[in-house]
PDB file of N, H, CA, C and O in Angstrom:
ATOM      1  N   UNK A   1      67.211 267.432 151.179  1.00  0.00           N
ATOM      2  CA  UNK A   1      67.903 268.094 152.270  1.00  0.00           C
ATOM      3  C   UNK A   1      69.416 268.001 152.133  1.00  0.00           C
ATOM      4  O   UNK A   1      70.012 268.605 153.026  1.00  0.00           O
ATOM      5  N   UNK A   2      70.235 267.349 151.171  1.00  0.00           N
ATOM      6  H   UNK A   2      69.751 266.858 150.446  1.00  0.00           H
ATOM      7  CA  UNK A   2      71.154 266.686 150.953  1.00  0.00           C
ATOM      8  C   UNK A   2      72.014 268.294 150.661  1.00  0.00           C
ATOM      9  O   UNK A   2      73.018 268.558 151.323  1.00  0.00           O
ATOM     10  N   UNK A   3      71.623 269.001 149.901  1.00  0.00           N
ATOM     11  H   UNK A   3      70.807 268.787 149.363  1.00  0.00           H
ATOM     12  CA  UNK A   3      72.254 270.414 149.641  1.00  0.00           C
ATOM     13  C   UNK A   3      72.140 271.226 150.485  1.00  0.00           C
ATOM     14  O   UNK A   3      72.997 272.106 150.568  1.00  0.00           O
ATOM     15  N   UNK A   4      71.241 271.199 151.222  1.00  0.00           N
ATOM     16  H   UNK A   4      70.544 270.485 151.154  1.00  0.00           H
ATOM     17  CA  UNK A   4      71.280 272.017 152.375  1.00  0.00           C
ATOM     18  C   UNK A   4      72.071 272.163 153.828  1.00  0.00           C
ATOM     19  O   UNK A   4      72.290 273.170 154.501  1.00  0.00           O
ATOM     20  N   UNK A   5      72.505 270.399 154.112  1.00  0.00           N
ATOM     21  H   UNK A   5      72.327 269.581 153.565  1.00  0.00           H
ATOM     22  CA  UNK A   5      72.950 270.255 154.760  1.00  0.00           C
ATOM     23  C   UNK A   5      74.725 270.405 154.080  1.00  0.00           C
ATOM     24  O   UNK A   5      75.620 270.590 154.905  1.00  0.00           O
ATOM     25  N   UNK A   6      74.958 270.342 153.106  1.00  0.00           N
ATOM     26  H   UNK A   6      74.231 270.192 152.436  1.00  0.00           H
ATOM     27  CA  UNK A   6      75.800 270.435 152.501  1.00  0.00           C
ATOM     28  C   UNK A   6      76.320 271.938 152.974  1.00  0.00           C
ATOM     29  O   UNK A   6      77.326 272.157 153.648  1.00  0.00           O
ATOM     30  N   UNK A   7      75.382 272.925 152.452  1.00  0.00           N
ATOM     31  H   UNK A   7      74.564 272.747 151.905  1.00  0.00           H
ATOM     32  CA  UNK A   7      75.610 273.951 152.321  1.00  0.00           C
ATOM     33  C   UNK A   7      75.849 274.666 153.794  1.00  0.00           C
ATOM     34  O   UNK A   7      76.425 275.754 153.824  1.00  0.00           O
ATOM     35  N   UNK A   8      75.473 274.145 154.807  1.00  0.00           N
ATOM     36  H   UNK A   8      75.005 273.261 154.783  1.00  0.00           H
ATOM     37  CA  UNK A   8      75.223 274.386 155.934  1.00  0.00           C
ATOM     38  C   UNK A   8      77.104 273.998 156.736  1.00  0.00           C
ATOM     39  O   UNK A   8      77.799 274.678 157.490  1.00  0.00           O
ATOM     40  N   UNK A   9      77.345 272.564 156.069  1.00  0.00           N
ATOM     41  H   UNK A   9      76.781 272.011 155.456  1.00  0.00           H
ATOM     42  CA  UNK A   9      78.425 272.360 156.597  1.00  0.00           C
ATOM     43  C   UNK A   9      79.925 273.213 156.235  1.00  0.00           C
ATOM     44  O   UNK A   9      80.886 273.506 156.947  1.00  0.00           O
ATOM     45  N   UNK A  10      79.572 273.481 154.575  1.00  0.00           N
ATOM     46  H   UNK A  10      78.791 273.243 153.997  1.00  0.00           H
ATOM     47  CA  UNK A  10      80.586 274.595 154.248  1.00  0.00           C
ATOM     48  C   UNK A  10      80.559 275.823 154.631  1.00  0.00           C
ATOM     49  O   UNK A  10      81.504 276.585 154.424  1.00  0.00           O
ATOM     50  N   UNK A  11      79.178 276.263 155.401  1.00  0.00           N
ATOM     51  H   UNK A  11      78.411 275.644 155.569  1.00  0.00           H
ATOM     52  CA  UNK A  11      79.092 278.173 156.068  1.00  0.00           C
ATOM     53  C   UNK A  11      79.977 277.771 157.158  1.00  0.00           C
ATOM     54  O   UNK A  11      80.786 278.587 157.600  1.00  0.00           O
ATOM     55  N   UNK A  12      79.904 276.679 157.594  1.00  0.00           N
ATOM     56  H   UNK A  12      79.247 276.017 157.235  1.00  0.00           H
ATOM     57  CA  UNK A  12      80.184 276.506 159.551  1.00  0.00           C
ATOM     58  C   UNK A  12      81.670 276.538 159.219  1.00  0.00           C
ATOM     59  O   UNK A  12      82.433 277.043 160.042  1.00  0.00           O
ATOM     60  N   UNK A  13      82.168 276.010 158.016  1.00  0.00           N
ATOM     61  H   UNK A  13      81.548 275.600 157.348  1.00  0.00           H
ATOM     62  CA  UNK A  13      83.543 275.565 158.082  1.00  0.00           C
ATOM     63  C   UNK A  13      84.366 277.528 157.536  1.00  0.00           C
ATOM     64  O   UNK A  13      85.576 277.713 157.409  1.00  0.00           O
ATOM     65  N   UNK A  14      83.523 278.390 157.376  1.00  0.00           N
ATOM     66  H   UNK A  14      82.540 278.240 157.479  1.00  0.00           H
ATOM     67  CA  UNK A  14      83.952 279.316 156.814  1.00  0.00           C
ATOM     68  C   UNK A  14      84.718 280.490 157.679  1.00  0.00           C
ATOM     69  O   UNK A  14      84.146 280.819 158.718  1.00  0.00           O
ATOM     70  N   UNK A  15      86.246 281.312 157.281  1.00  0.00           N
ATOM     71  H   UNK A  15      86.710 281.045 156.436  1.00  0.00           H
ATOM     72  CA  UNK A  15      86.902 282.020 157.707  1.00  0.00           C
ATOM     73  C   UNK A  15      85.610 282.821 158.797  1.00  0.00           C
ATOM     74  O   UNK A  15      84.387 282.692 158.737  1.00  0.00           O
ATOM     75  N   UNK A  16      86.364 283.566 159.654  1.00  0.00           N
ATOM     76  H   UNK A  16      87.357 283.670 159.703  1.00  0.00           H
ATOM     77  CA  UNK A  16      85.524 284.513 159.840  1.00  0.00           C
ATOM     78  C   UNK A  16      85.631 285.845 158.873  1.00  0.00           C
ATOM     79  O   UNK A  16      84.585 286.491 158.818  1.00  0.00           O
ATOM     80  N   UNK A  17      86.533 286.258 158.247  1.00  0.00           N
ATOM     81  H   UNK A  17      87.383 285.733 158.292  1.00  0.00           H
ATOM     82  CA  UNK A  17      86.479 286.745 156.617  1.00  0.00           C
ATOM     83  C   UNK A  17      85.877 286.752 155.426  1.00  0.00           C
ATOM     84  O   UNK A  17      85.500 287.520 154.540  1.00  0.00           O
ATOM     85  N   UNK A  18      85.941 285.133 155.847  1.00  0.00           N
ATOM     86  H   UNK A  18      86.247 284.509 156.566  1.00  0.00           H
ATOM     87  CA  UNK A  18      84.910 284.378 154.389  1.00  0.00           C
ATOM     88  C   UNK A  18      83.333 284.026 155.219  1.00  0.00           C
ATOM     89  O   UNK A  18      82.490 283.488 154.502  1.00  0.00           O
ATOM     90  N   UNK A  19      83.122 284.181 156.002  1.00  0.00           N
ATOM     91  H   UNK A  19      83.807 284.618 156.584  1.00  0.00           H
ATOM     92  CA  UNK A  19      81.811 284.405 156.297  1.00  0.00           C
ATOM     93  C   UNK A  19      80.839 285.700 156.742  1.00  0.00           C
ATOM     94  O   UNK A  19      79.653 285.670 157.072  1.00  0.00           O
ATOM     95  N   UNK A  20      81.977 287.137 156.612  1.00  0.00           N
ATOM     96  H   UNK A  20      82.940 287.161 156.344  1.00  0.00           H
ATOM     97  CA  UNK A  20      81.757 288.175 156.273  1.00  0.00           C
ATOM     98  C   UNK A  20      81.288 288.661 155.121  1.00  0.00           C
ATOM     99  O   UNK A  20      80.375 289.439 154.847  1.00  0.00           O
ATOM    100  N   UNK A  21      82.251 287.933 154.354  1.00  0.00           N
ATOM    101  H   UNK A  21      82.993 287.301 154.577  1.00  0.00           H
ATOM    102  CA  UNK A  21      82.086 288.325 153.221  1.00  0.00           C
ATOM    103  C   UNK A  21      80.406 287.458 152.694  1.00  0.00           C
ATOM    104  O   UNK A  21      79.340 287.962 152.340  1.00  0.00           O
ATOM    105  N   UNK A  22      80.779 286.158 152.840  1.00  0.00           N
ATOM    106  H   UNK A  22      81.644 285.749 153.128  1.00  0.00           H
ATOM    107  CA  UNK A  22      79.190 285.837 152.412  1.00  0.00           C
ATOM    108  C   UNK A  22      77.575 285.766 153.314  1.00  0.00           C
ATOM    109  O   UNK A  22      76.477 285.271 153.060  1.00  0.00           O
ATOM    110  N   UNK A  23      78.187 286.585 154.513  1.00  0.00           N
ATOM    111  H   UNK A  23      79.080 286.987 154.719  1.00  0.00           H
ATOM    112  CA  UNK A  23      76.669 287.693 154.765  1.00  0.00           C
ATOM    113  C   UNK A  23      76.640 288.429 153.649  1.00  0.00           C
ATOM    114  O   UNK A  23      76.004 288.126 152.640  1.00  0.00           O
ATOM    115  N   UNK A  24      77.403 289.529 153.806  1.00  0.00           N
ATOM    116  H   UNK A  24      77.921 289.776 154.626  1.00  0.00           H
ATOM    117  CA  UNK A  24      77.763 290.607 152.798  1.00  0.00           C
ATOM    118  C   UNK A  24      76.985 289.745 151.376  1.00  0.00           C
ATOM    119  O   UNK A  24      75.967 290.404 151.160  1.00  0.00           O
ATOM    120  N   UNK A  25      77.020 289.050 150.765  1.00  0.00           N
ATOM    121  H   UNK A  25      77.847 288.514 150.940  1.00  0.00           H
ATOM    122  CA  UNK A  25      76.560 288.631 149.769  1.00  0.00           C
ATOM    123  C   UNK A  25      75.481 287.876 149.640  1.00  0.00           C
ATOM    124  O   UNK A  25      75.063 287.635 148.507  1.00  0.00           O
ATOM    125  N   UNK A  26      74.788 287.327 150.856  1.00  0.00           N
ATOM    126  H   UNK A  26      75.128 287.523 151.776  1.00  0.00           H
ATOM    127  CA  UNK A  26      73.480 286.994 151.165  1.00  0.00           C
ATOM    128  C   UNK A  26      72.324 287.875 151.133  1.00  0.00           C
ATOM    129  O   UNK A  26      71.300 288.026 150.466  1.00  0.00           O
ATOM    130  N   UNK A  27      72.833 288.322 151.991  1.00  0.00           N
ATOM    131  H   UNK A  27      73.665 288.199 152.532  1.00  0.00           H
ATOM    132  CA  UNK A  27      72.186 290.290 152.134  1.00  0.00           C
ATOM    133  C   UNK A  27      71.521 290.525 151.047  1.00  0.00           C
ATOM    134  O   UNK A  27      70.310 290.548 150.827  1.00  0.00           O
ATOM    135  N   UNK A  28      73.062 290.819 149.923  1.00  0.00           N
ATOM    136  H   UNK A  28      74.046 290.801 150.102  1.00  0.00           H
ATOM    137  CA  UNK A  28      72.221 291.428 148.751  1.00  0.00           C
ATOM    138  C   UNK A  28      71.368 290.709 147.886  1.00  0.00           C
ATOM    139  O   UNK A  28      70.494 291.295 147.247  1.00  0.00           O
ATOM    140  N   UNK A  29      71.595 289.151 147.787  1.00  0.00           N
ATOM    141  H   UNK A  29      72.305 288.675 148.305  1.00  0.00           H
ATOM    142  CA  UNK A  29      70.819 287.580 147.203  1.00  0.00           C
ATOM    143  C   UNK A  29      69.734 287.983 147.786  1.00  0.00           C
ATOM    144  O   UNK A  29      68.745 287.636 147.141  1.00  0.00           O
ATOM    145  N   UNK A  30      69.417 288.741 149.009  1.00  0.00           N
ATOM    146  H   UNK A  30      70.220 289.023 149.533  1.00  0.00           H
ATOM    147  CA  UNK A  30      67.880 287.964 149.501  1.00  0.00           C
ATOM    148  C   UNK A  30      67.103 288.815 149.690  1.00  0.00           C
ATOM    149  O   UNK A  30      65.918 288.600 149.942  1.00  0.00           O
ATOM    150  N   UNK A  31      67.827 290.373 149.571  1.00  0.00           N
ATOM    151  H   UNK A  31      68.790 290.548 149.366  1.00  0.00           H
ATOM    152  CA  UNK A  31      66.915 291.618 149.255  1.00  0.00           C
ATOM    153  C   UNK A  31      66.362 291.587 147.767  1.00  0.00           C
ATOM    154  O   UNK A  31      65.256 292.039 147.472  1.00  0.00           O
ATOM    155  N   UNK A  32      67.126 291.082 146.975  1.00  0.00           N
ATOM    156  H   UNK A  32      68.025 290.714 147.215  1.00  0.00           H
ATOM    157  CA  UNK A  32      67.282 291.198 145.053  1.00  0.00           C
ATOM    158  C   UNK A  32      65.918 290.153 144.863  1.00  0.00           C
ATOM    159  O   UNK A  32      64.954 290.349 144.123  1.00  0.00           O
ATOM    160  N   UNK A  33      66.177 288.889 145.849  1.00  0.00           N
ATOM    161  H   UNK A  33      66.959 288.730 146.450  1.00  0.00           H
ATOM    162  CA  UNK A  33      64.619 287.845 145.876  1.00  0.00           C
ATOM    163  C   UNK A  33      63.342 288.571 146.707  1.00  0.00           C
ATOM    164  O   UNK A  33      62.200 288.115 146.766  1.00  0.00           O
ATOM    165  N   UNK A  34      63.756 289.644 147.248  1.00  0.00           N
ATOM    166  H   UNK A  34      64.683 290.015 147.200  1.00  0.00           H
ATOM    167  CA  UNK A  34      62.516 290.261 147.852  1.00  0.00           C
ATOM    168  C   UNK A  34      61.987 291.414 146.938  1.00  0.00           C
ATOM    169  O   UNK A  34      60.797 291.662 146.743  1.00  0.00           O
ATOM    170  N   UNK A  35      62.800 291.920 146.534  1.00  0.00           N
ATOM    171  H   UNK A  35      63.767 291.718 146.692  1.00  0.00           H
ATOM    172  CA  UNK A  35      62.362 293.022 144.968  1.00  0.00           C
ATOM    173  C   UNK A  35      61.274 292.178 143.743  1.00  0.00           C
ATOM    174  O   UNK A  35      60.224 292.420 143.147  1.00  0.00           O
ATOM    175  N   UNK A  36      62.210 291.161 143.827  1.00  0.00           N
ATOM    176  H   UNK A  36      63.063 290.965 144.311  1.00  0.00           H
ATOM    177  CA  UNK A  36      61.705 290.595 142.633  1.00  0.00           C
ATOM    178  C   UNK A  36      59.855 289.872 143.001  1.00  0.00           C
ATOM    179  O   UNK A  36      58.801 289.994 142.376  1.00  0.00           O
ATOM    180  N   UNK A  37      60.177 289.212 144.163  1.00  0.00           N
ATOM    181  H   UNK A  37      61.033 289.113 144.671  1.00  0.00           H
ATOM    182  CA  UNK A  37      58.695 289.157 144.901  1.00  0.00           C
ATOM    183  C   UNK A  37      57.873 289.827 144.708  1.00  0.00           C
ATOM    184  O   UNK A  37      56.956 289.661 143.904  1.00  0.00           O
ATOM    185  N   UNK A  38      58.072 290.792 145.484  1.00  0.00           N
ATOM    186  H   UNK A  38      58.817 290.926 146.138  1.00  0.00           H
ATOM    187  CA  UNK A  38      57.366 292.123 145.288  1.00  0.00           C
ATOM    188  C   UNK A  38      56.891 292.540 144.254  1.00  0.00           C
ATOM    189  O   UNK A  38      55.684 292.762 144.157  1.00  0.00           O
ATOM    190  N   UNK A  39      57.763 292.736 143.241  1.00  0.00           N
ATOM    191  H   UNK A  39      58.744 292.555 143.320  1.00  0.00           H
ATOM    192  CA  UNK A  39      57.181 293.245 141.799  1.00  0.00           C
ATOM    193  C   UNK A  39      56.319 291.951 141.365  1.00  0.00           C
ATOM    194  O   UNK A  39      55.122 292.195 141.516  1.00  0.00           O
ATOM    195  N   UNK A  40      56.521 290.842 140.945  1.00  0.00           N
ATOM    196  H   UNK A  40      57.494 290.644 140.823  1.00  0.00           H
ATOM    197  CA  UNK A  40      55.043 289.816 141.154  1.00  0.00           C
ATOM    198  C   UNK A  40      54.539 290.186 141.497  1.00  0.00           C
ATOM    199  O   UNK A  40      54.118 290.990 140.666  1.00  0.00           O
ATOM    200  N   UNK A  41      53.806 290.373 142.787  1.00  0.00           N
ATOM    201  H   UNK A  41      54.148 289.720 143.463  1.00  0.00           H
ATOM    202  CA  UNK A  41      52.781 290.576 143.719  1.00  0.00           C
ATOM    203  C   UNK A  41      52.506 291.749 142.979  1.00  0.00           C
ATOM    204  O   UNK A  41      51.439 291.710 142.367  1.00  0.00           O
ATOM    205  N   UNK A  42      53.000 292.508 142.898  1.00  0.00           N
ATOM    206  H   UNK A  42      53.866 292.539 143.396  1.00  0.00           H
ATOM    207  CA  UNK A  42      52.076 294.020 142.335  1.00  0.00           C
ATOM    208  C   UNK A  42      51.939 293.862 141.003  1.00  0.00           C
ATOM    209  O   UNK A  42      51.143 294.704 140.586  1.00  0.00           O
ATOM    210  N   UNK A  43      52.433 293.028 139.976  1.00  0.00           N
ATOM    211  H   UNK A  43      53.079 292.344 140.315  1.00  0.00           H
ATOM    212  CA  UNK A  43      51.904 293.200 138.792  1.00  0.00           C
ATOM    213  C   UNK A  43      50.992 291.682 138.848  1.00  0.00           C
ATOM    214  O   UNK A  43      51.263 290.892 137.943  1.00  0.00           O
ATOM    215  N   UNK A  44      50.303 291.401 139.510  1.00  0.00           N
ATOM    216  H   UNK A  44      50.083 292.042 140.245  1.00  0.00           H
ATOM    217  CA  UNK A  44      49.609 290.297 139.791  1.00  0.00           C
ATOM    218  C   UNK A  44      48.471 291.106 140.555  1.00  0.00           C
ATOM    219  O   UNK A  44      47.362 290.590 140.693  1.00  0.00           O
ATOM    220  N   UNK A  45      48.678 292.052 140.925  1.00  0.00           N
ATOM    221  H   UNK A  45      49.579 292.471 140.814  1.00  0.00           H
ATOM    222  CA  UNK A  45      47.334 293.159 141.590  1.00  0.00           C
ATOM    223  C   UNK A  45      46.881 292.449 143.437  1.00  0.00           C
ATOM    224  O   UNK A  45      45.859 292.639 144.096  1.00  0.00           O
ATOM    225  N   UNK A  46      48.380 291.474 143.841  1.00  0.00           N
ATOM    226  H   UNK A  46      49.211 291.320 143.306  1.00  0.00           H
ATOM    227  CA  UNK A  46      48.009 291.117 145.463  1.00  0.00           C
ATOM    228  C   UNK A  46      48.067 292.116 146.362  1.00  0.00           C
ATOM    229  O   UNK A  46      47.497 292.087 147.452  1.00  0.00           O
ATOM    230  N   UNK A  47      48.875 293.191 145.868  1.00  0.00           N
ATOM    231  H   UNK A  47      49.338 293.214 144.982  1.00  0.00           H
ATOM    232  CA  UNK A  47      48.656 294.612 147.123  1.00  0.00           C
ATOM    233  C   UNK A  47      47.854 295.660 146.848  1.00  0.00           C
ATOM    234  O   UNK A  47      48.134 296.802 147.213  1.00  0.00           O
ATOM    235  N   UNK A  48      46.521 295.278 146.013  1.00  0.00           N
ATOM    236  H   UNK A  48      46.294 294.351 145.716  1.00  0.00           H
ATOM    237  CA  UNK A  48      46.023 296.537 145.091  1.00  0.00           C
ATOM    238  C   UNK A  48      44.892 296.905 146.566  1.00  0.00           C
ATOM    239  O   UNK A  48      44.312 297.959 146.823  1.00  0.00           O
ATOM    240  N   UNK A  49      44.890 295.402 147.437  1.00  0.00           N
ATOM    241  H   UNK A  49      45.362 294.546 147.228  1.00  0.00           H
ATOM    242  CA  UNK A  49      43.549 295.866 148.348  1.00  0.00           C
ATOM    243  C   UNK A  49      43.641 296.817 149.447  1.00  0.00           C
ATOM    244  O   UNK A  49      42.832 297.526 150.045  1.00  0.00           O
ATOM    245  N   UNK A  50      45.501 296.491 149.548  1.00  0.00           N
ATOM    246  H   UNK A  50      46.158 295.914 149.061  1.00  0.00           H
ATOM    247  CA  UNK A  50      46.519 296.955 150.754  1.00  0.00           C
ATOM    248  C   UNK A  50      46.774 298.672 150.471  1.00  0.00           C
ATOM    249  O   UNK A  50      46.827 299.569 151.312  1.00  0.00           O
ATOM    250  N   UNK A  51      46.868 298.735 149.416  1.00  0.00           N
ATOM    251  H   UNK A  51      46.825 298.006 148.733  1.00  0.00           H
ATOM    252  CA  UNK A  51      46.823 300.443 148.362  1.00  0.00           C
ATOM    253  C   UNK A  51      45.732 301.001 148.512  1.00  0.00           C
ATOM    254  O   UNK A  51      45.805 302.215 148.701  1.00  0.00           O
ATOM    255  N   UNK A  52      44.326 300.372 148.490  1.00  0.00           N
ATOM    256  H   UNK A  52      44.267 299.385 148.337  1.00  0.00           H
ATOM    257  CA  UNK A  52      43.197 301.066 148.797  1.00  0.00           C
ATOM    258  C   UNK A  52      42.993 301.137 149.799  1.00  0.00           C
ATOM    259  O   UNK A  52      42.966 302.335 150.078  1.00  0.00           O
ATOM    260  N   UNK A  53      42.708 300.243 151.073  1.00  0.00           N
ATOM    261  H   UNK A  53      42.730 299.270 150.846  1.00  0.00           H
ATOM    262  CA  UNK A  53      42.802 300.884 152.573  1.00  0.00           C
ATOM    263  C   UNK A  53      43.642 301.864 152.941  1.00  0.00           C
ATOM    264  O   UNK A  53      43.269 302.620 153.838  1.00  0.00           O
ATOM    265  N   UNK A  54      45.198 302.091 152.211  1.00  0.00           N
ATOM    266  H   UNK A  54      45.501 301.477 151.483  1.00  0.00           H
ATOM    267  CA  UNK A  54      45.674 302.896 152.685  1.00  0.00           C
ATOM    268  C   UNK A  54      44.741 304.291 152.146  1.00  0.00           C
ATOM    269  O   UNK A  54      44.065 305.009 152.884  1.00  0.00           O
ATOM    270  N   UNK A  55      44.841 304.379 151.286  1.00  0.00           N
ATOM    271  H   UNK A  55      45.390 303.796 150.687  1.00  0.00           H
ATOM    272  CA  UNK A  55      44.432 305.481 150.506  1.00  0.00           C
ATOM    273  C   UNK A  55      42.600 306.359 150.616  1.00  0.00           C
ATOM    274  O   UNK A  55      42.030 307.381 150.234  1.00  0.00           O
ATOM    275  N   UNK A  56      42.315 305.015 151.459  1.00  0.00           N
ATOM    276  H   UNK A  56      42.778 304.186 151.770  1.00  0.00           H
ATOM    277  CA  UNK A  56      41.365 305.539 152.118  1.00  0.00           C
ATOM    278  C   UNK A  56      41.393 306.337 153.252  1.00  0.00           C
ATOM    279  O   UNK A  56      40.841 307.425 153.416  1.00  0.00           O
ATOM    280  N   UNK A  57      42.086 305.700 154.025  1.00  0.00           N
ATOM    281  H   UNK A  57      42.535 304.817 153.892  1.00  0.00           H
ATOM    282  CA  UNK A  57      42.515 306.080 155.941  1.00  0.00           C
ATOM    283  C   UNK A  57      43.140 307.488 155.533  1.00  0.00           C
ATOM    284  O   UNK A  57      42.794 308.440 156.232  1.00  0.00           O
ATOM    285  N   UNK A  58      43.960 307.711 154.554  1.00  0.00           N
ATOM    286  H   UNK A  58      44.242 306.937 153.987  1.00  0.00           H
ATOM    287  CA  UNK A  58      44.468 308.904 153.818  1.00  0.00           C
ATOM    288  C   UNK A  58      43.453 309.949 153.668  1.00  0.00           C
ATOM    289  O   UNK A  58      43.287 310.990 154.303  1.00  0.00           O
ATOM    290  N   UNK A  59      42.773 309.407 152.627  1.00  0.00           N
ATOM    291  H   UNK A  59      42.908 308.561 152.111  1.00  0.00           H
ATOM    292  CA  UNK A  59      41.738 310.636 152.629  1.00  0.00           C
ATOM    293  C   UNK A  59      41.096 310.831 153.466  1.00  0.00           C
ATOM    294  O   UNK A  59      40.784 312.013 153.618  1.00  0.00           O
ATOM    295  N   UNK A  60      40.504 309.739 154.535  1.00  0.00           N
ATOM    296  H   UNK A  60      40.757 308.779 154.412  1.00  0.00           H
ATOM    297  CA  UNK A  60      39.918 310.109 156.011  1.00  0.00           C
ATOM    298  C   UNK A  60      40.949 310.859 157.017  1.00  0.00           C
ATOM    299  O   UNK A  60      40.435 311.182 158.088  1.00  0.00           O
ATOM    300  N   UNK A  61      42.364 311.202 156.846  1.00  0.00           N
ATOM    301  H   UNK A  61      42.782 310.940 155.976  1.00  0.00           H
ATOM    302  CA  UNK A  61      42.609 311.993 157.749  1.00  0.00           C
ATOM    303  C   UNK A  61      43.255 311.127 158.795  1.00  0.00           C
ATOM    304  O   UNK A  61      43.778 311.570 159.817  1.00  0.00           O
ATOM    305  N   UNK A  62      43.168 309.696 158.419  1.00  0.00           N
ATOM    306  H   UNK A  62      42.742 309.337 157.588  1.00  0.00           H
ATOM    307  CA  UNK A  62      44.370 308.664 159.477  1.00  0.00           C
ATOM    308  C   UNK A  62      45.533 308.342 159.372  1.00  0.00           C
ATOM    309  O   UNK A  62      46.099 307.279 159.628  1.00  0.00           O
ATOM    310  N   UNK A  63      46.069 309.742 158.797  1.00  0.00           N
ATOM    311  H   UNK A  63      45.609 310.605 158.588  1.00  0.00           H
ATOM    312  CA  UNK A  63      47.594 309.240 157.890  1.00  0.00           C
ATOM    313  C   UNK A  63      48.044 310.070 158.624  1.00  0.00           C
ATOM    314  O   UNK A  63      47.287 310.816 159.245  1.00  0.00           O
ATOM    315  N   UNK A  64      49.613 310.160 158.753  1.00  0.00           N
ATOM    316  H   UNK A  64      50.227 309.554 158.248  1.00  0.00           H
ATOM    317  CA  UNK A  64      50.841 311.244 159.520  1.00  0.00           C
ATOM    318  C   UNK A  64      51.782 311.244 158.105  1.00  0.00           C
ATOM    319  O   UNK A  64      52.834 311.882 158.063  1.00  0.00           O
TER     320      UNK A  64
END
């Protein structure tokens, strides 16, 4: 917990500039770790079951 709290004490201590800026750069850190997730999961076949229900309800006519 030692880095965390670390890390926690240097956001609090940050400009309101410099903590613009590192939303602004979190943002893109934690969408880039959600891409990368994602692509795991699908080349690992965890949303293949989530693709076929859809694609069913689809061809049944439960789609907009």
């Amino acid at each position: 917990m030692r880095k965390l709290e670390a890390i926690e004490k240097k956001v609090s201590s940050l400009s309101a500039e410099e903590l613009a800026k590192f939303r602004r750069w979190f943002a893109e850190f934690d969408a880039a770790a959600w891409d990368r997730q994602i692509e795991l999961d699908v080349k690992a076949g965890k949303l293949d079951a989530l693709a076929d229900e859809a694609l069913r309800e689809h061809a049944a006519g439960k789609s907009r």
